[in-house]
C-alpha positions, -999 to 999 in steps of 0.1 A, spaced: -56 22 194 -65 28 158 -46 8 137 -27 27 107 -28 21 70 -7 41 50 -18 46 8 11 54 -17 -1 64 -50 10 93 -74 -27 98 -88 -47 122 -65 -78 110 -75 -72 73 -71 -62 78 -38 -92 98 -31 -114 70 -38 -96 41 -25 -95 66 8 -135 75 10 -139 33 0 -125 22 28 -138 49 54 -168 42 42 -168 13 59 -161 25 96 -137 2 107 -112 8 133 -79 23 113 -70 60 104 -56 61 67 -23 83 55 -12 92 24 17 102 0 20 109 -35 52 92 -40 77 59 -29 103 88 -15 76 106 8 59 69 15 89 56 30 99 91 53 60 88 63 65 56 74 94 60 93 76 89 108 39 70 116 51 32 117 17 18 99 3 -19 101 0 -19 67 11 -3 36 -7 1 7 19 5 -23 12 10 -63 45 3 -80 45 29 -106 55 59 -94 76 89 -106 116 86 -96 118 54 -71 92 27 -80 70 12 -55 88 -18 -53 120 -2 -41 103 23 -22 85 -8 -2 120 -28 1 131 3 24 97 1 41 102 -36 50 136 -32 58 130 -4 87 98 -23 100 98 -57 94 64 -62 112 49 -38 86 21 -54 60 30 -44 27 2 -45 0 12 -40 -35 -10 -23 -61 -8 -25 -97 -24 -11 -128 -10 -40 -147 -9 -81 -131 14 -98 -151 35 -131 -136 69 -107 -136 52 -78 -114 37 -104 -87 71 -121 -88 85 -89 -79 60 -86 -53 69 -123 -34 109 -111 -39 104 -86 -14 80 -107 10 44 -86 2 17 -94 19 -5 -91 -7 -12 -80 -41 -41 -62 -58 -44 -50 -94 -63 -12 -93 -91 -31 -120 -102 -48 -86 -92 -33 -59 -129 -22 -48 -134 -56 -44 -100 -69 -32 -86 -47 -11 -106 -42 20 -108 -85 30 -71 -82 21 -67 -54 45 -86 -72 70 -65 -105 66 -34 -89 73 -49 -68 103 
């Protein structure tokens, strides 16, 4: 069975790459989207992923929160954070709510995908 890797991020076109990156690379998952942390975490309940892929900046409830929910329903769930900006306060944010990961979008295209693997 394919494993499942959901991508939350409110820019269309980031997703779009970060989705044709990784398929490019043929491995064995299927990747779902949403556009924000509210439709991430009803995806999630609906397609229980391995691993979440979550930028923190969205519109209305930020990743962070939006991730919290997500851990809270699936404990065995991955949770990768993404963020445009790395300081020390956003990846202690991250370790507060037990992520598996963190990846800033300046390099994710050479981050993400051994991350991904790691936590598969």
């Amino acid at each position: 069975m394919k494993k499942k890797i959901l991508l939350v991020d409110d820019h269309d076109d980031f997703r779009s790459s970060v989705k044709d990156y990784l398929n490019s690379y043929q491995l064995d998952f299927v990747i779902f989207e949403a556009n924000s942390g509210e439709k991430g975490v009803v995806k999630a309940s609906l397609i229980k992923p391995d691993i979440v892929i979550m930028d923190i900046s969205l519109p209305n409830e930020n990743g962070f929160e939006s991730a919290r929910k997500i851990r809270k329903a699936q404990p065995k769930c991955k949770i990768i954070i993404l963020s445009l900006f790395e300081g020390p306060q956003i990846k202690k944010e991250a370790l507060k709510i037990k992520a598996d990961g963190f990846v800033g979008k300046n390099e994710v295209f050479e981050k993400l995908l051994p991350l991904i693997k790691e936590c598969l």
